[in-house]
C-alpha positions as CSV (number, residue, x, y, z in Angstrom):
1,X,0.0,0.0,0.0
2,X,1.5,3.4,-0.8
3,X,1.0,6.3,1.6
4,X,-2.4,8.3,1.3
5,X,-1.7,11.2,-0.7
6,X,-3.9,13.3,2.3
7,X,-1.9,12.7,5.2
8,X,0.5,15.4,6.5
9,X,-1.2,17.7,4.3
10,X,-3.9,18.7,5.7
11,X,-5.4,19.3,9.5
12,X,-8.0,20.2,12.0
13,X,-8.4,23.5,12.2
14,X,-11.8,23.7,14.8
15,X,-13.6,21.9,17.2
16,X,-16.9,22.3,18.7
17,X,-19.7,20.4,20.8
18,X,-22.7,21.3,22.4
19,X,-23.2,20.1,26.2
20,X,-23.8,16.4,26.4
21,X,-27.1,15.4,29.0
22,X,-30.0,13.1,28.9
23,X,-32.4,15.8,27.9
24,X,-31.2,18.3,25.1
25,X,-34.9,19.9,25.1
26,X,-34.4,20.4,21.6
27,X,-34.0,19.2,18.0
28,X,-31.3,17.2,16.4
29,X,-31.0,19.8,13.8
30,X,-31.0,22.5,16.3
31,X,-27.9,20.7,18.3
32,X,-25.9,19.9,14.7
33,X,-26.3,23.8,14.0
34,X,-24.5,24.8,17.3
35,X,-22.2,22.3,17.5
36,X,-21.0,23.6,14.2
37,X,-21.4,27.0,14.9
38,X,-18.5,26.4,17.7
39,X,-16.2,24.4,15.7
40,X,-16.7,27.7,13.3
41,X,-16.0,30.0,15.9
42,X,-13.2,27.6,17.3
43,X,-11.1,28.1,13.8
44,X,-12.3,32.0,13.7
45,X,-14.0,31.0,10.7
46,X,-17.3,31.9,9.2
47,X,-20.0,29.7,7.7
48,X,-19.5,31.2,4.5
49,X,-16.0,30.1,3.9
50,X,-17.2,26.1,4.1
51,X,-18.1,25.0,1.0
52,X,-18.1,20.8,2.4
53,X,-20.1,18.7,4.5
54,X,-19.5,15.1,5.7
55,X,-21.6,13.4,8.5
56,X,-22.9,9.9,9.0
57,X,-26.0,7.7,6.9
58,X,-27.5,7.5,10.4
59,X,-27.4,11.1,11.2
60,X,-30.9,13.2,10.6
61,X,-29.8,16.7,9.6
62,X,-29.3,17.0,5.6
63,X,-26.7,18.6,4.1
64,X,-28.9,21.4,2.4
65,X,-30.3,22.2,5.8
66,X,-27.5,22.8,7.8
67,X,-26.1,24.5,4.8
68,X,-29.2,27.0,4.6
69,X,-29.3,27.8,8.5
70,X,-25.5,28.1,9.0
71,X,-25.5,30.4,5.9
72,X,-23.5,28.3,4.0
73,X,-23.6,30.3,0.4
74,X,-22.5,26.8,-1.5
75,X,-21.2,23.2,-0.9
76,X,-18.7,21.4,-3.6
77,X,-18.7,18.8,-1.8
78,X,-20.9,16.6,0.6
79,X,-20.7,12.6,1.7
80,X,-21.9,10.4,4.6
81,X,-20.5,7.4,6.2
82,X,-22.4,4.3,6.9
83,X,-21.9,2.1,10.0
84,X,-23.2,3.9,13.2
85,X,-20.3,4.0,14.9
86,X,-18.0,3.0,12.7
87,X,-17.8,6.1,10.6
88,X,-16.6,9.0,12.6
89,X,-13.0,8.7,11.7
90,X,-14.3,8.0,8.6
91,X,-15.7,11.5,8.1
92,X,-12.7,13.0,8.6
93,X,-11.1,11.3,6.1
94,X,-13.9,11.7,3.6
95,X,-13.3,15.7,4.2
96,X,-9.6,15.7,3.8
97,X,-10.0,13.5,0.6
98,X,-12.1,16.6,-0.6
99,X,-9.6,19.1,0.8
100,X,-6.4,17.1,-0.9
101,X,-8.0,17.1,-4.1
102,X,-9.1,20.6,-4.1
103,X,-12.6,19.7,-4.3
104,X,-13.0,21.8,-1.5
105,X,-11.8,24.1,1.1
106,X,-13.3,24.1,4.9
107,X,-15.5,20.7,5.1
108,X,-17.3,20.3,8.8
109,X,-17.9,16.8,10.0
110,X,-20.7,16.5,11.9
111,X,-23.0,14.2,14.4
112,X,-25.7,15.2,16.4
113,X,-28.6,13.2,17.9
114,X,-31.1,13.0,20.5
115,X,-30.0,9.5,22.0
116,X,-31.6,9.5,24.8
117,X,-34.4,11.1,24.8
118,X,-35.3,9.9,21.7
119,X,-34.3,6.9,19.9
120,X,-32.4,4.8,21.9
121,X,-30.2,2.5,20.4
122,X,-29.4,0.0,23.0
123,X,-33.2,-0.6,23.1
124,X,-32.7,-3.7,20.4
125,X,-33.6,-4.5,17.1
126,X,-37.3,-6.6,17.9
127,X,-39.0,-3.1,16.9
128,X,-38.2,-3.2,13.7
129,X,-40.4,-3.6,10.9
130,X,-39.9,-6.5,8.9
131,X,-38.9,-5.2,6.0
132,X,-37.6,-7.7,3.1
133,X,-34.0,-5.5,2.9
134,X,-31.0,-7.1,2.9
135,X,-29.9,-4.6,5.4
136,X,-33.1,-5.9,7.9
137,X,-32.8,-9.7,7.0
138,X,-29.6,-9.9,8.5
139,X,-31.0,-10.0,11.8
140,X,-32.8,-13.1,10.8
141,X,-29.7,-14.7,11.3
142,X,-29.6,-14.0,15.2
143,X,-32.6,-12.6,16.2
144,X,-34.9,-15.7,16.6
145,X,-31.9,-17.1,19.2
146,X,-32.7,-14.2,21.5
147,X,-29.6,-11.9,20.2
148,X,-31.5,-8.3,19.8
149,X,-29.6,-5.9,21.2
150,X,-25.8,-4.2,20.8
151,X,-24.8,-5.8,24.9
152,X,-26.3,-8.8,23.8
153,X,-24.0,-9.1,20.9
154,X,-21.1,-8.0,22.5
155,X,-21.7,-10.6,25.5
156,X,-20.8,-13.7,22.8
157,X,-17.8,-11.8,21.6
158,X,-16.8,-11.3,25.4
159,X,-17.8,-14.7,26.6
160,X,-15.4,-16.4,24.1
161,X,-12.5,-14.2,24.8
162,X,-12.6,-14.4,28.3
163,X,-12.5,-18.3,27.2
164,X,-9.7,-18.7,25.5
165,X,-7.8,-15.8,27.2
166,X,-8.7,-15.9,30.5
167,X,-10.1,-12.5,30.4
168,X,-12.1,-11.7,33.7
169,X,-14.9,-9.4,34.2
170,X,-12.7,-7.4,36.6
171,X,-10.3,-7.3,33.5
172,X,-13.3,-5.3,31.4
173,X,-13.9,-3.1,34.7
174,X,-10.7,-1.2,34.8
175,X,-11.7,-0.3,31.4
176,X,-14.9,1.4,33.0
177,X,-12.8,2.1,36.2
178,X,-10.1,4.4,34.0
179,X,-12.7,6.0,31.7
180,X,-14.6,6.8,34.9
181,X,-11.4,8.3,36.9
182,X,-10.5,10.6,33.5
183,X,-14.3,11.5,33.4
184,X,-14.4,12.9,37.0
185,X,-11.9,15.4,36.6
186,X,-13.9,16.7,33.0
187,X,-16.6,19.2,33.9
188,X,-17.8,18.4,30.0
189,X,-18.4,15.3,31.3
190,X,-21.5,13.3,32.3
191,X,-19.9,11.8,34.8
192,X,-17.8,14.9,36.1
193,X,-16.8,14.0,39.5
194,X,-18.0,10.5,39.7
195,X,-15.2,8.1,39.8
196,X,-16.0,4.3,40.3
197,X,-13.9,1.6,41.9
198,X,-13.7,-1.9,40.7
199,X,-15.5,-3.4,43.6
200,X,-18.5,-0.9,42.2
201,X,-18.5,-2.4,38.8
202,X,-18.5,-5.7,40.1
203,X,-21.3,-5.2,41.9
204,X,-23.6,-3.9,39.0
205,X,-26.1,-4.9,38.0
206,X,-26.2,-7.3,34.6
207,X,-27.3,-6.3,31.6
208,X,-25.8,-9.5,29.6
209,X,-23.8,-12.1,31.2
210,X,-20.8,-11.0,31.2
211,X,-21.9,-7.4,30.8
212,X,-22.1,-5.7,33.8
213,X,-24.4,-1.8,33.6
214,X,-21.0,-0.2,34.0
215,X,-19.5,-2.5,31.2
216,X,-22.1,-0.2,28.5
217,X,-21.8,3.3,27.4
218,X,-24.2,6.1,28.2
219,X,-27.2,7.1,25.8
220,X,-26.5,11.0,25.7
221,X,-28.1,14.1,24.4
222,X,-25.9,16.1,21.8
223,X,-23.6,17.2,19.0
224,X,-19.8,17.6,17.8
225,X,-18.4,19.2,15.1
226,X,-14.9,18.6,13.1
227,X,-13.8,21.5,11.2
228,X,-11.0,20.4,8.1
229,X,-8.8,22.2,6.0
230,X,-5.2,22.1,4.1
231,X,-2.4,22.6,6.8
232,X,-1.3,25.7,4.4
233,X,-4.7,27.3,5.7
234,X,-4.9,26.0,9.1
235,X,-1.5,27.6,9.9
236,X,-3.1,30.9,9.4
237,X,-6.0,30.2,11.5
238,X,-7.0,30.9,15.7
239,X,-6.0,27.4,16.4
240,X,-2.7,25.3,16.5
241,X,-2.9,22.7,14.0
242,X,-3.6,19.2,14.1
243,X,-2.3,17.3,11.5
244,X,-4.3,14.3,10.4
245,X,-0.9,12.1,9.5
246,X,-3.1,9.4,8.9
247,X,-6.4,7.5,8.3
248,X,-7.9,4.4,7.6
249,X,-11.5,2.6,6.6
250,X,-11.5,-1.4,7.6
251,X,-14.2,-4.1,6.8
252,X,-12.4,-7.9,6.6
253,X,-13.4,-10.8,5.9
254,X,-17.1,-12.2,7.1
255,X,-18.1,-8.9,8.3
256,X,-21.2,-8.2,9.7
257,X,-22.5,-5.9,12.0
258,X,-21.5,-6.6,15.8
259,X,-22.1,-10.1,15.2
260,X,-19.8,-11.8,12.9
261,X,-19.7,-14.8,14.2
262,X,-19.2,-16.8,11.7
263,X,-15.5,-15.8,11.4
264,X,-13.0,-19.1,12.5
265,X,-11.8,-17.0,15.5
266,X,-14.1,-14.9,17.5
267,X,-11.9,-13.2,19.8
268,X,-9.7,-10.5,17.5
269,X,-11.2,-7.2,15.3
270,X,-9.9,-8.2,11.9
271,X,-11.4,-4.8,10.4
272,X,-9.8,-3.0,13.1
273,X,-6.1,-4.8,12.1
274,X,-7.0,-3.4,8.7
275,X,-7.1,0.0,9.8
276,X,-4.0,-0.6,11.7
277,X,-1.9,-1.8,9.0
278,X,-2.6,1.4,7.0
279,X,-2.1,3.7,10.3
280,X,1.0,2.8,10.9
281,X,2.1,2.0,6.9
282,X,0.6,6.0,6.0
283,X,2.2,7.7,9.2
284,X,5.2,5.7,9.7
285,X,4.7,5.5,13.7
286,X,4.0,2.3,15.7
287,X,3.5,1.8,18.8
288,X,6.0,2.8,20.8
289,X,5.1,6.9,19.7
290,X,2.0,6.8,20.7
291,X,1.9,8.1,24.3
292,X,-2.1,8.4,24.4
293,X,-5.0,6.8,22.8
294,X,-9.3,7.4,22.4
295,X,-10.3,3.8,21.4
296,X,-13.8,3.3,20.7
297,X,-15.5,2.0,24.1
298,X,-19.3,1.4,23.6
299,X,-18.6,-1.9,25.4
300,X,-15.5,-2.5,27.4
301,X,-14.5,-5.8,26.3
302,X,-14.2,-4.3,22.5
303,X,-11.4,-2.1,24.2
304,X,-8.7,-5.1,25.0
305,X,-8.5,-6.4,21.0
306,X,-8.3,-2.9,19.8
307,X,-5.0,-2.7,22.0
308,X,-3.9,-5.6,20.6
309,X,-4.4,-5.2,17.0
310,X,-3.2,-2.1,17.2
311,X,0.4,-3.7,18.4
312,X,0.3,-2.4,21.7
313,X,0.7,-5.9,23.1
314,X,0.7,-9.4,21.6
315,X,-3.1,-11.3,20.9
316,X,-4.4,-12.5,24.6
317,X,-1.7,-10.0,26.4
318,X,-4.5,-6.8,26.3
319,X,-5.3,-8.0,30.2
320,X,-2.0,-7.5,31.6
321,X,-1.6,-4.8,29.5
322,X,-4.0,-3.0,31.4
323,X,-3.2,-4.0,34.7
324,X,-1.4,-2.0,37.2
325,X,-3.1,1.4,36.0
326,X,-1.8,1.2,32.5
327,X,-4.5,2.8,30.8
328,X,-4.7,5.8,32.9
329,X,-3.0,8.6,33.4
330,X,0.9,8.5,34.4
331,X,0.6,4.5,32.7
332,X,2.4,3.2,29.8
333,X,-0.9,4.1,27.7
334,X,-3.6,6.0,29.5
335,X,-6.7,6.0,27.0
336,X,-9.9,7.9,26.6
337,X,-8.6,11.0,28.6
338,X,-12.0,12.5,28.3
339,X,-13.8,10.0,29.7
340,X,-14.2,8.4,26.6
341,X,-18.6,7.3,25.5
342,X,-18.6,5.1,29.0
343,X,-17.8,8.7,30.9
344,X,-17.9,11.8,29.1
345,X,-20.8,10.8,26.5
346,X,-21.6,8.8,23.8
347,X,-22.1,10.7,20.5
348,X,-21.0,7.9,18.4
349,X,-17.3,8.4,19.0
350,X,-16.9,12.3,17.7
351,X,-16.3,13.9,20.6
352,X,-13.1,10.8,20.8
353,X,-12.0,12.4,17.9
354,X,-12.5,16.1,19.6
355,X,-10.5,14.9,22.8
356,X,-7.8,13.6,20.5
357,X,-7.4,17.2,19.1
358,X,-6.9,18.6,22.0
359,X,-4.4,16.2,23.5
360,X,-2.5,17.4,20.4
361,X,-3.1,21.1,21.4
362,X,-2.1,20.4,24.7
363,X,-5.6,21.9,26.3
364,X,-7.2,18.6,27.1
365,X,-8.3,18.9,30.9
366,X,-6.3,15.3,31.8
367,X,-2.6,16.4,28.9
368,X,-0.4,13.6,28.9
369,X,3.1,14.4,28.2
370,X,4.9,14.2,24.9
371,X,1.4,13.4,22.9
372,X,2.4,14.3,19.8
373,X,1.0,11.7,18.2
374,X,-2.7,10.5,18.8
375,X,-4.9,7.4,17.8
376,X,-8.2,7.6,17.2
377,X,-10.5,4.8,16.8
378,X,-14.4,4.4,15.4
379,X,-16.6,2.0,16.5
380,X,-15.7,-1.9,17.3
381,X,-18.0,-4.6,15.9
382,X,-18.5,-3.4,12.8
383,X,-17.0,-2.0,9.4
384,X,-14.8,0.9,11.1
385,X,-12.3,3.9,11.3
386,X,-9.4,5.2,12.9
387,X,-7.0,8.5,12.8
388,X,-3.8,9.1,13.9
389,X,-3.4,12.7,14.9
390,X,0.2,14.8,15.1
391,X,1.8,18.2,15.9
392,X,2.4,20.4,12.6
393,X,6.2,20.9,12.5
């Protein structure tokens, strides 16, 4: 594979979010227009210098009206992910794809939904209409065995790893336990000063066998905004920089969506591995310049395989990776320095992508030292994403 032509040349120039709660009190649309209007405002831009848009199949706001209500005078380019939470990575690459080629200029990536107070995806598939789609029969596979929602799929995936690996529960809690601990010490955060201890998440309700309550992300309220550009422009923007130095799509072989079981081997993220192999091919880094990292966390257990095909540790090594306070901060790797979806909120990994940035910056509220480089992940399960982010020199 030959380096993509996009990375190192161009960069985040903005970031912007609206508050993240259970209750927004107000439309989807409405939260996509301010969370763009801050990433705008973050860059010292105005609307009328975008002329791209990128977002996700499963967001609700079109293009033409966040284009009319921002005052966006015309778009030359605009494209949306599929994937839930697979794509947010993805978006960003879409826009500096546009932005490489000249197709255009400022491109804002966007997500914004009312997750909690409205649709609410953990609530299962057994809703659904049954439409004859491929997209809907696929369920038909699983659905009649009692499989219907996102922890129940995630329980088989995390009941055959802690087989073969001797994962524990404990294991997936200080996951939950770090993300919680980074969380507390965020006042974006839904959980802003509300640490956990492992004893806590052990004694958790279930939601799924293995999957303890504190083992699933939050259903939040809200919106995020990624503002893209050339690193020419960005240099001459209110921001410092971020340059994307890499990113990466990944589907693999037997994909299917959270529940690809049908694979031989159950326990890695083959489409994950595929967006590691072009991370570190496109950036040159590996693992040992990576000093922080936002991987995807909907479910804990999907956290341990991302370190692993990432390189951080050898395949089955993920639980001693983690142990000793690893993941947090002052460890070899602390991870989701935010909170990550499990703390800070879930707005299908965006505001991962936000934290990321300002690691980079060196603004986030929990810095590590040294992160010059940072790897960004999209959602585990499924066809996904991933970025690596970098200083400009």
């Amino acid at each position: 594979m030959t380096r993509h032509s996009y990375a190192g040349k161009t960069a985040i120039c903005g970031i912007g979010a609206t508050e993240f709660s259970k209750s927004s009190g107000r439309s989807e649309l409405r939260l996509a227009l301010e969370a763009c209007m801050s990433a705008l405002q973050d860059a010292g831009l105005q609307p009328s210098q975008v002329n791209g848009l990128s977002t996700f199949t499963m967001d609700t706001n079109p293009e033409n009206e966040i284009m009319r209500l921002l005052g966006i005078r015309e778009l030359t380019h605009f494209s949306r992910v599929h994937f839930g939470g697979g794509a947010p990575c993805a978006t960003v690459q879409m826009a500096a794809m546009a932005v490489n080629e000249g197709v255009a200029d400022y491109v804002l990536c966007y997500r914004a939904f009312n997750e909690r107070s409205g649709a609410r995806f953990g609530a299962g598939v057994q809703a659904r209409a049954p439409v004859a789609t491929t997209e809907e029969a696929q369920y038909a596979w699983t659905s009649p065995f009692g499989l219907l929602t996102p922890a129940s799929w995630v329980a088989m995936f995390a009941t055959r790893i802690m087989h073969e690996y001797g994962v524990t529960s404990e294991d997936f809690g200080r996951v939950a336990v770090a993300d919680r601990r980074h969380a507390a010490t965020n006042p974006a955060a839904h959980f802003y000063g509300q640490p956990i201890t492992l004893e806590e998440h052990q004694a958790s309700r279930y939601i799924v066998e293995p999957l303890h309550l504190l083992d699933c992300c939050q259903e939040t309220d809200g919106g995020q905004a990624i503002l893209v550009t050339s690193l020419e422009r960005a240099r001459d923007l209110r921001q410092v920089p971020v340059v994307l130095e890499a990113a990466a799509q990944g589907m693999a072989d037997e994909q299917q969506m959270m529940r690809s079981y049908f694979r031989e081997s159950l326990t890695g993220l083959p489409e994950m591995a595929t967006c590691a192999r072009q991370i570190w091919e496109t950036s040159g880094l590996g693992p040992d310049d990576v000093n922080t990292a936002v991987f995807y966390d909907h479910f804990t257990p999907f956290v341990l395989p991302q370190i692993e095909e990432f390189g951080f540790c050898e395949r089955g090594e993920a639980r001693h990776f983690i142990a000793d306070g690893n993941i947090e901060l002052g460890g070899r790797l602390p991870i989701n320095t935010h909170g990550g979806q499990l703390g800070e909120a879930y707005l299908h990994g965006m505001n991962g992508i936000a934290e990321g940035v300002r690691q980079v910056r060196g603004t986030s509220v929990n810095q590590v030292n040294g992160a010059e480089h940072v790897l960004v992940t999209g959602g585990t399960g499924v066809p996904t994403s991933a970025l690596m982010l970098g200083a400009a020199q």
